[in-house]
N, CA and C atoms as a LAMMPS dump frame, in Angstrom:
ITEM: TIMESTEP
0
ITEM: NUMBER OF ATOMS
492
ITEM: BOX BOUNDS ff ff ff
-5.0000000000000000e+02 5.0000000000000000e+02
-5.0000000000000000e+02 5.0000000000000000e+02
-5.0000000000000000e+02 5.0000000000000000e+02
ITEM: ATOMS id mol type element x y z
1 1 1 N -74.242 78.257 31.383
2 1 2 C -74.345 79.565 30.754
3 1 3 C -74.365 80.639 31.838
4 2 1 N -73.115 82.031 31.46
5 2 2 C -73.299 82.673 33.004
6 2 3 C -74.273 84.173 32.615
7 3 1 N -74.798 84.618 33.902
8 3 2 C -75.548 85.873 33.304
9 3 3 C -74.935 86.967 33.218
10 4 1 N -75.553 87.877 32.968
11 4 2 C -75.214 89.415 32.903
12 4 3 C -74.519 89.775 33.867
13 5 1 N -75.185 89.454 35.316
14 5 2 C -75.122 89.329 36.587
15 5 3 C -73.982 88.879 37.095
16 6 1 N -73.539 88.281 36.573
17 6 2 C -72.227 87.311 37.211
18 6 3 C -70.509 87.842 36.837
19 7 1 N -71.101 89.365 35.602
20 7 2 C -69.55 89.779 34.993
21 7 3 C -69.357 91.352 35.713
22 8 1 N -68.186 91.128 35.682
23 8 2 C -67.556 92.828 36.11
24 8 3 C -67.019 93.299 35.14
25 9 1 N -66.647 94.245 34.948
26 9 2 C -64.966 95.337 34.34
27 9 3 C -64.305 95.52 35.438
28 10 1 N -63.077 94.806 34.846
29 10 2 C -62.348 95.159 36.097
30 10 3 C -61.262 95.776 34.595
31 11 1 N -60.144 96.851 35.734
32 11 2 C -58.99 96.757 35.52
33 11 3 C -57.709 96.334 35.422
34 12 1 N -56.785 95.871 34.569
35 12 2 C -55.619 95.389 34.657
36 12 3 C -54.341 96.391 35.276
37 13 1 N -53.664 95.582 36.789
38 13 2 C -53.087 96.591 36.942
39 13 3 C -51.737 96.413 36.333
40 14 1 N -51.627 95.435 35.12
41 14 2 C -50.469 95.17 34.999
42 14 3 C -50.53 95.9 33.442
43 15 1 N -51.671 95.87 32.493
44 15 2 C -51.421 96.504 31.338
45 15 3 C -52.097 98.059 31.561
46 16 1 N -53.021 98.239 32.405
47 16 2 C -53.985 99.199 32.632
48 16 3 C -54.851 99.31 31.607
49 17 1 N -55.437 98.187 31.029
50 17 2 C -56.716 98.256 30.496
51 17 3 C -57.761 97.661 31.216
52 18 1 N -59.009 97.419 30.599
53 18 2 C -60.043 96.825 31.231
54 18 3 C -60.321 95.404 30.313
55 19 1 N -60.624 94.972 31.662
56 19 2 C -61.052 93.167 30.852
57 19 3 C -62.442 92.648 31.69
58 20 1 N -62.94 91.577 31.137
59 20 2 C -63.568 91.254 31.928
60 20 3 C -63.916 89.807 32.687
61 21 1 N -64.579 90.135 33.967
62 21 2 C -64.249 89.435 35.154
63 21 3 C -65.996 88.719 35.365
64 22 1 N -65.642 87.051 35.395
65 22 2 C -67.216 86.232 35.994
66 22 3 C -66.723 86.189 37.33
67 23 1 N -67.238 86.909 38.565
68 23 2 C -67.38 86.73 39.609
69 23 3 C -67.818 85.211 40.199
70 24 1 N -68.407 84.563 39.196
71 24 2 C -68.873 83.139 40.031
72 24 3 C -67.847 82.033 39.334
73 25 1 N -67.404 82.316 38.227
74 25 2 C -66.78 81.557 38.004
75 25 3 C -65.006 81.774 37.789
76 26 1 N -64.373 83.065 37.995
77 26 2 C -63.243 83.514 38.04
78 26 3 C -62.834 83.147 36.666
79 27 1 N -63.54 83.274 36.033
80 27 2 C -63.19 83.129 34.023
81 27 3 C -62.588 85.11 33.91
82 28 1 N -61.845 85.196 33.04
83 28 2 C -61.579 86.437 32.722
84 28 3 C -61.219 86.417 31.448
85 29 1 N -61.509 87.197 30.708
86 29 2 C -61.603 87.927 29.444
87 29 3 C -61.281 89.141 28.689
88 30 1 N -60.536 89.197 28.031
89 30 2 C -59.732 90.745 27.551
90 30 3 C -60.859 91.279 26.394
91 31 1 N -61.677 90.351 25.869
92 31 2 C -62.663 90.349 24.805
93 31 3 C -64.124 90.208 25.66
94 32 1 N -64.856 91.072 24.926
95 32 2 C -66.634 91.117 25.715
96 32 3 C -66.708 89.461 25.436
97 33 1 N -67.235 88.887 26.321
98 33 2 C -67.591 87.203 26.32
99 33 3 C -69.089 87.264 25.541
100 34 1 N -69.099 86.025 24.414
101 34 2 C -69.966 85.923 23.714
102 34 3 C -71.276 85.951 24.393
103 35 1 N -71.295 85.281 25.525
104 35 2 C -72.679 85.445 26.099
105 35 3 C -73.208 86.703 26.503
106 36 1 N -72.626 87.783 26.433
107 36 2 C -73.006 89.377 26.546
108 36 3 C -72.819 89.966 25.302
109 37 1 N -74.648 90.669 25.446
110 37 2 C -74.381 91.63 24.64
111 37 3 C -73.833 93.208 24.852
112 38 1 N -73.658 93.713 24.044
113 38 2 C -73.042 95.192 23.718
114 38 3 C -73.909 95.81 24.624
115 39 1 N -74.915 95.913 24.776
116 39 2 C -75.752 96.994 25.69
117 39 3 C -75.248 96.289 27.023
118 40 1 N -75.68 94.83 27.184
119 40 2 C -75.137 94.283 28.683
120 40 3 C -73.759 94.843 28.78
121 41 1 N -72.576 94.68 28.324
122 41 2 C -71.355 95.007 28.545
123 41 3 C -70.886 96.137 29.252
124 42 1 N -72.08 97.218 28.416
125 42 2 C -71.978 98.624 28.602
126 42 3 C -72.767 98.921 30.117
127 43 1 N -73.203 98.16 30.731
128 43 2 C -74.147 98.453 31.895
129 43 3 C -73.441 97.863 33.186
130 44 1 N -72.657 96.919 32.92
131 44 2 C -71.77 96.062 34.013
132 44 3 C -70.833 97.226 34.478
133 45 1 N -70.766 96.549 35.886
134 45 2 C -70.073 97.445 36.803
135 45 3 C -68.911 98.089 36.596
136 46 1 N -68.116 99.003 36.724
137 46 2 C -66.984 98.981 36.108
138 46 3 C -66.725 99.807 34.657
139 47 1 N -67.899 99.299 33.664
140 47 2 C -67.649 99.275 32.778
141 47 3 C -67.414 100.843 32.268
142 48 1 N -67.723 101.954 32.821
143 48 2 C -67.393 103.556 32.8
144 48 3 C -66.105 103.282 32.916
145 49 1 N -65.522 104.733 31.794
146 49 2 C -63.829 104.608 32.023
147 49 3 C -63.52 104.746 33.934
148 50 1 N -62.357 103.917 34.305
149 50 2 C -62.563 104.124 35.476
150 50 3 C -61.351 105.24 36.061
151 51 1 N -62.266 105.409 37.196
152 51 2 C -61.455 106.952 38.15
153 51 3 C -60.334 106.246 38.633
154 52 1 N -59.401 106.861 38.333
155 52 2 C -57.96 106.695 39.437
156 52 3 C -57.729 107.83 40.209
157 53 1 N -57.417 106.959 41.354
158 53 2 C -57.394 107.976 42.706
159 53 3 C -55.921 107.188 43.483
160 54 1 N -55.155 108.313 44.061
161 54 2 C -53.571 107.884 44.364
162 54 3 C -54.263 107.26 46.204
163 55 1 N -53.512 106.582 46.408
164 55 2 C -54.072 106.248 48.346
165 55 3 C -52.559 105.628 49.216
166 56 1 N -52.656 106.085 50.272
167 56 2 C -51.481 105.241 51.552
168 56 3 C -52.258 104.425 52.229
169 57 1 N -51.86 103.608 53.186
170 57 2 C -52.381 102.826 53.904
171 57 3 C -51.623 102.244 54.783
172 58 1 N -52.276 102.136 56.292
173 58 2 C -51.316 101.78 57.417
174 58 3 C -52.079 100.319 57.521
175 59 1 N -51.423 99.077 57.664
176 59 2 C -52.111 97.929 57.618
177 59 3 C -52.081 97.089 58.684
178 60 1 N -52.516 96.767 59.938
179 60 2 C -52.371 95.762 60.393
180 60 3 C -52.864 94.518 60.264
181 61 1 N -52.15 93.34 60.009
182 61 2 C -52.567 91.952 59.862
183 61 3 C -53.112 91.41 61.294
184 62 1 N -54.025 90.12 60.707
185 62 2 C -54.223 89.406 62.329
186 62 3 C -54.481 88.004 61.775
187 63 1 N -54.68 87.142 63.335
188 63 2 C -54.693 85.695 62.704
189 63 3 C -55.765 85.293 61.527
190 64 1 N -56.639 86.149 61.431
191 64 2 C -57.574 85.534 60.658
192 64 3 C -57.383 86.041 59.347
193 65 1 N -56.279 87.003 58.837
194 65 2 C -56.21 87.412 57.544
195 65 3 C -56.071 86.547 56.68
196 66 1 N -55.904 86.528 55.486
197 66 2 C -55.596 85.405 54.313
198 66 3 C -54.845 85.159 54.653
199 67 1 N -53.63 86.189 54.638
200 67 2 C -51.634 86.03 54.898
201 67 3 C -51.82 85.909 55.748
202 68 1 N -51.571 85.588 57.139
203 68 2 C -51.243 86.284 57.907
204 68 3 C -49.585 86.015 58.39
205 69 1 N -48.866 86.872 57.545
206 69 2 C -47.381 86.868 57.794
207 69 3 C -47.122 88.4 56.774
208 70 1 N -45.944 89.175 57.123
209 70 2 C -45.636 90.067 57.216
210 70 3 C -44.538 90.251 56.685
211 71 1 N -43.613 91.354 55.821
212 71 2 C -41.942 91.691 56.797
213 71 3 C -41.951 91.253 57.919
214 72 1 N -42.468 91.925 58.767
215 72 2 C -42.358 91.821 60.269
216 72 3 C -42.08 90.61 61.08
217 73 1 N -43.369 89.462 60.755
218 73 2 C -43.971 88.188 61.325
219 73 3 C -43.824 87.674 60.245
220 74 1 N -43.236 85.925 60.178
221 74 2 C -43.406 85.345 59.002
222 74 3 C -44.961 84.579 59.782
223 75 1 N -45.29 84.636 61.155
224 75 2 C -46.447 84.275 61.582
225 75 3 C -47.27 85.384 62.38
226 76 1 N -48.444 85.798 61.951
227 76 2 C -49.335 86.655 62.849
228 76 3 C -50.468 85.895 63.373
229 77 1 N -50.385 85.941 64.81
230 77 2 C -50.921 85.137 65.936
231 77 3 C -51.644 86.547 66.326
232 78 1 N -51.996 87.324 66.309
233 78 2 C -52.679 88.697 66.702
234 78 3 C -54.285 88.625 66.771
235 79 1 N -55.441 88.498 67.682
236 79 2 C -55.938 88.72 67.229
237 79 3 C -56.909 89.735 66.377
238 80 1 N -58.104 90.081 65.319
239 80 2 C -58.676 91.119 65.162
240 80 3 C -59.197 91.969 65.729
241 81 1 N -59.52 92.326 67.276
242 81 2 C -59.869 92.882 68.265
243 81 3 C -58.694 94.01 68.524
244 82 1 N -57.258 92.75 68.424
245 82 2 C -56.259 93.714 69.092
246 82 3 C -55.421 94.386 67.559
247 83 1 N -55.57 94.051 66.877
248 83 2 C -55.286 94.703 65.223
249 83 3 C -56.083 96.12 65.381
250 84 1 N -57.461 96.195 65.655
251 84 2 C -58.186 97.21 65.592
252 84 3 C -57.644 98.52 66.949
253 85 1 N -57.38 97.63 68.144
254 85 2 C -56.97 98.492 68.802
255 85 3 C -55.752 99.379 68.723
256 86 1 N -54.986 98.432 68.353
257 86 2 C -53.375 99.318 67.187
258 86 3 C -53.966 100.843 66.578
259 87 1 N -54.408 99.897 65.555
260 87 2 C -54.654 100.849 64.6
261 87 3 C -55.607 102.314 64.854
262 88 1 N -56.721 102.021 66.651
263 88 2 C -56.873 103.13 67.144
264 88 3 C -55.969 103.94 67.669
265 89 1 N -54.657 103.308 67.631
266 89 2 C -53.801 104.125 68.834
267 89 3 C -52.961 104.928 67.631
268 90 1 N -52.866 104.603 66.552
269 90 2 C -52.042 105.052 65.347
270 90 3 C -52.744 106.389 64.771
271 91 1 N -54.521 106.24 64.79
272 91 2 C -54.918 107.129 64.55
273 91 3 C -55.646 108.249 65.174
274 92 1 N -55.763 107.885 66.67
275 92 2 C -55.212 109.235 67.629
276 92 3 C -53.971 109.805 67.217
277 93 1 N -52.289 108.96 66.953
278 93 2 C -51.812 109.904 67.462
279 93 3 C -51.651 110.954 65.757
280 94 1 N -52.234 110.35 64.423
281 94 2 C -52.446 111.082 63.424
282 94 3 C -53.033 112.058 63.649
283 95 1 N -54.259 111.783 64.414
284 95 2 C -55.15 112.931 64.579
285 95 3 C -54.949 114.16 65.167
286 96 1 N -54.379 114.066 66.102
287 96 2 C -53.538 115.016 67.094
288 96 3 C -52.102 115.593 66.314
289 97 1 N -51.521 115.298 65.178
290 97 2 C -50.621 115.803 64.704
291 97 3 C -50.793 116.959 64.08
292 98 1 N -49.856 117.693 63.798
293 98 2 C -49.858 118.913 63.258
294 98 3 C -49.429 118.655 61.713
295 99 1 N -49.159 117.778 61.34
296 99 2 C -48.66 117.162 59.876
297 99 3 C -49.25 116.161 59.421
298 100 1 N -50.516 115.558 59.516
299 100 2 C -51.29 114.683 59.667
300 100 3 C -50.638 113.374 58.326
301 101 1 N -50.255 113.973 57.569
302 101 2 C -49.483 113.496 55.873
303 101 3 C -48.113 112.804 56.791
304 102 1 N -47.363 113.571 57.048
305 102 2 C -45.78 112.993 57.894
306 102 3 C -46.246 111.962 58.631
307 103 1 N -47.095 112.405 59.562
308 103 2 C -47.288 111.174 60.663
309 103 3 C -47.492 110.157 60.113
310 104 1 N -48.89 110.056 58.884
311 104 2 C -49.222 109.242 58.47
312 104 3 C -48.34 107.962 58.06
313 105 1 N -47.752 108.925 56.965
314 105 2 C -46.373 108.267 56.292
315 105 3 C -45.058 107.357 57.307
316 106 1 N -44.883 108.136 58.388
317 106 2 C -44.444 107.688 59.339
318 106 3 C -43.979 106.381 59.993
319 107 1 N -45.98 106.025 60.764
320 107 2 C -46.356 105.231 61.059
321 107 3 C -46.61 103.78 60.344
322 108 1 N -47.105 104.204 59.285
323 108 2 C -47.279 103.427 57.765
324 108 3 C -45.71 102.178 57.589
325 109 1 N -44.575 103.274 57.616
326 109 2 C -43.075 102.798 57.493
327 109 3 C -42.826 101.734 58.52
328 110 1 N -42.793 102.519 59.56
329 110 2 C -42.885 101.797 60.88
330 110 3 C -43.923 100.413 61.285
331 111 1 N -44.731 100.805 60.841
332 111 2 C -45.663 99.268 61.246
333 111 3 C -46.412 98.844 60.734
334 112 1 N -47.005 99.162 59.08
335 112 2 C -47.87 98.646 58.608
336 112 3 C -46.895 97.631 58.222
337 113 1 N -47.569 96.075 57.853
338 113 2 C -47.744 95.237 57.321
339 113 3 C -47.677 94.592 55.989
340 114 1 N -47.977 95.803 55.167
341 114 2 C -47.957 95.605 53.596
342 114 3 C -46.458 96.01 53.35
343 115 1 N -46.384 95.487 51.812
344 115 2 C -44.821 95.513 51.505
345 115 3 C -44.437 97.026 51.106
346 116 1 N -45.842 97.958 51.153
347 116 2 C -45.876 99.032 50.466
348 116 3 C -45.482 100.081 52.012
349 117 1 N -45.549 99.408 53.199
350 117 2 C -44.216 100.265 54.178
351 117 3 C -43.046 100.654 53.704
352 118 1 N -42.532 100.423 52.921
353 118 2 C -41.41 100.874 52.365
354 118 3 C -41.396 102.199 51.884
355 119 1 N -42.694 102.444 51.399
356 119 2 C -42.763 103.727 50.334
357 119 3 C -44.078 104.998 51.493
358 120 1 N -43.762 104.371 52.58
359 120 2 C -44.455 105.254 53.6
360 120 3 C -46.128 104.996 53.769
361 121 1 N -46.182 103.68 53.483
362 121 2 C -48.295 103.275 52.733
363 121 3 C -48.695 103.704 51.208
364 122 1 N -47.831 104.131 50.517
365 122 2 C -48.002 104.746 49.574
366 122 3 C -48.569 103.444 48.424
367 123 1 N -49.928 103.456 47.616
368 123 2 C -49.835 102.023 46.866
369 123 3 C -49.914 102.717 45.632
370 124 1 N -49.461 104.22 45.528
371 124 2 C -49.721 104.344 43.972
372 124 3 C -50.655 104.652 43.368
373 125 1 N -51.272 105.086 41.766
374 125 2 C -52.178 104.946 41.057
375 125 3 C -53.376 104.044 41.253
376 126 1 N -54.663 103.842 41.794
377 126 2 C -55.609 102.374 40.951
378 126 3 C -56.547 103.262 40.908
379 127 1 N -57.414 102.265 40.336
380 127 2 C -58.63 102.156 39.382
381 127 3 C -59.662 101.49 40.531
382 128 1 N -60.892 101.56 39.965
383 128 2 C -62.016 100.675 40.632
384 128 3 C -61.929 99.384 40.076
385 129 1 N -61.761 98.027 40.821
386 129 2 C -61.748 97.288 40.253
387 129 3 C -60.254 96.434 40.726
388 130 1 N -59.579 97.408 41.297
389 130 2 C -58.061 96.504 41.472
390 130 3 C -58.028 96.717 42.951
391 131 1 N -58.34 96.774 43.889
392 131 2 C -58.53 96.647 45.221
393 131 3 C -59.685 95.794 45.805
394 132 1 N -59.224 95.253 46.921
395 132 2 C -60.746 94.078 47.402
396 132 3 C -61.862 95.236 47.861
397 133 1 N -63.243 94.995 47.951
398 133 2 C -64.203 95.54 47.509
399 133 3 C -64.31 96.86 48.72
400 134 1 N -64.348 96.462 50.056
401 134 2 C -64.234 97.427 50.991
402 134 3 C -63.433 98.291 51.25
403 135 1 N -61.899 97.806 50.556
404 135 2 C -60.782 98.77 50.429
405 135 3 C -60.962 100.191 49.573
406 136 1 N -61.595 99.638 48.306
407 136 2 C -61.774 100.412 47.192
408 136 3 C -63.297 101.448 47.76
409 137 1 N -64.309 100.95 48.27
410 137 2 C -65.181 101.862 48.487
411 137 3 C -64.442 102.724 49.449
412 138 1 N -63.839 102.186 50.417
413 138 2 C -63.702 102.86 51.616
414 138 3 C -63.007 104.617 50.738
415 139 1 N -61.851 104.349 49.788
416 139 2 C -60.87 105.027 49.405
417 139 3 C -61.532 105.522 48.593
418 140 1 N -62.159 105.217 47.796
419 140 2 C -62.803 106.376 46.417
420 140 3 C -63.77 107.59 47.277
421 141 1 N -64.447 106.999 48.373
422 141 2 C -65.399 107.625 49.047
423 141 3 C -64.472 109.159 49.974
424 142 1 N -63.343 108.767 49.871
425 142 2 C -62.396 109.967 50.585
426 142 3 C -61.823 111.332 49.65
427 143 1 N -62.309 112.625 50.596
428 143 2 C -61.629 113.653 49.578
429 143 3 C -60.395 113.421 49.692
430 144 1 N -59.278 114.125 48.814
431 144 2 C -57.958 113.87 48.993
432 144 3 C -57.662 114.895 50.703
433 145 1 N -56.507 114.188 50.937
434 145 2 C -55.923 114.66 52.393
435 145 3 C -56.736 113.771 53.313
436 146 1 N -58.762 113.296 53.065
437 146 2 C -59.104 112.641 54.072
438 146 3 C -58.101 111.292 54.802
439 147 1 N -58.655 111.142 56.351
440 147 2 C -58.497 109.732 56.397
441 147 3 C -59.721 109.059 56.843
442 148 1 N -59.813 107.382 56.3
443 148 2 C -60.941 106.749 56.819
444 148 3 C -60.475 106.352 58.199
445 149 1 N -61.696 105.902 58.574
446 149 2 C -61.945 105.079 59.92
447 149 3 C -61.438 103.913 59.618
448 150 1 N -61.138 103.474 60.4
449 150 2 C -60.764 101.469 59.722
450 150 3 C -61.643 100.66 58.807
451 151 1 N -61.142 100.012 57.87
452 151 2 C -61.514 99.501 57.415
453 151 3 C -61.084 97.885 57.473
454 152 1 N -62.09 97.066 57.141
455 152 2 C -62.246 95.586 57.381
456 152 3 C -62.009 94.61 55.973
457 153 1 N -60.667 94.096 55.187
458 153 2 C -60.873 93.299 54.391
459 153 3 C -60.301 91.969 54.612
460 154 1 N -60.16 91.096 53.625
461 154 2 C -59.525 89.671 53.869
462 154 3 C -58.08 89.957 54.149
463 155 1 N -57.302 90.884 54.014
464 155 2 C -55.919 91.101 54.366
465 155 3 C -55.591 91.604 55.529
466 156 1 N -56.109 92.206 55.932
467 156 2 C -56.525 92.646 57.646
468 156 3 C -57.546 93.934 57.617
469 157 1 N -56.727 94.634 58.631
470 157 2 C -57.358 95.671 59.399
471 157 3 C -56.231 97.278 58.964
472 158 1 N -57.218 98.328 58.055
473 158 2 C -56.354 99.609 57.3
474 158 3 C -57.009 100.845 57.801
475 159 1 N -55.657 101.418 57.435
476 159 2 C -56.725 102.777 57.877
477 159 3 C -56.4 103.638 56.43
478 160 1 N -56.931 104.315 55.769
479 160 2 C -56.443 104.587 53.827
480 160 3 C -56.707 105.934 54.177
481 161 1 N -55.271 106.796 53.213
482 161 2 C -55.531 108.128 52.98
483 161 3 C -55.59 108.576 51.698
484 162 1 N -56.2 109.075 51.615
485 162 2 C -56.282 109.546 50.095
486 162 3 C -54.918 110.748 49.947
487 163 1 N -54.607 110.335 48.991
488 163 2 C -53.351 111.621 48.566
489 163 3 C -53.232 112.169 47.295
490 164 1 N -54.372 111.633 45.814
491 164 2 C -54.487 112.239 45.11
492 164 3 C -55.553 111.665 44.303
């Protein structure tokens, strides 16, 4: 029997509704699960309509990511030390730009990692709930135009801008 404790709201990014998610047991549910009640449902994380906020992201992978393969690398031998140091040198030279958005976009094209280089880091629309957990705080926590400091998830090493 799982607890209260153990469910999320997450979002679907494929219908854009909300369903729900047992963290311990990766059960998911489009229907409140019988073992919750209506007040529990309403108190689980998530469960507020959720904020969408637009974000880019420059990504470097390293050996220890989940993937670690790329466009780029179908193997990343890199380690996380030197992922982080990249990604300092990417965001000096953002910082120092006079277009901080261009550069961004730029750099993003040029060497991030994710398949979403294509579209300049650009990942679009989400919700709370459809990004791994440090990605999503890092990015909701940003006014638009900010950029974060690096951030640390199972896919590598990002640096996220908020753009709307």
């Amino acid at each position: 029997m799982s607890s209260p404790e153990q469910w999320e709201v997450r979002m679907s990014s494929t219908h854009k509704v909300p369903y729900y998610f047992n963290r311990d047991t990766k059960e998911s549910s489009w229907t409140r699960p019988k073992q919750l009640t209506e007040d529990e449902a309403n108190k689980l994380p998530g469960a507020q309509q959720p904020e969408q906020i637009r974000a880019s992201h420059l990504l470097i992978k390293h050996k220890e990511s989940r993937r670690p393969s790329s466009w780029k690398e179908s193997t990343i031998t890199l380690p996380k030390d030197d992922a982080i140091a990249i990604l300092r040198k990417h965001q000096a030279e953002i910082n120092t730009s006079s277009d901080k958005s261009a550069t961004f976009g730029e750099l993003a094209k040029e060497h991030s990692d994710c398949s979403s280089h294509d579209k300049n880091g650009d990942l679009g629309l989400f919700s709370r709930g459809q990004m791994q957990k440090p990605f999503e705080e890092a990015a909701f926590a940003l006014q638009v135009g900010e950029i974060s400091d690096i951030v640390s998830t199972d896919s590598g090493v990002h640096i996220i801008m908020r753009t709307e």
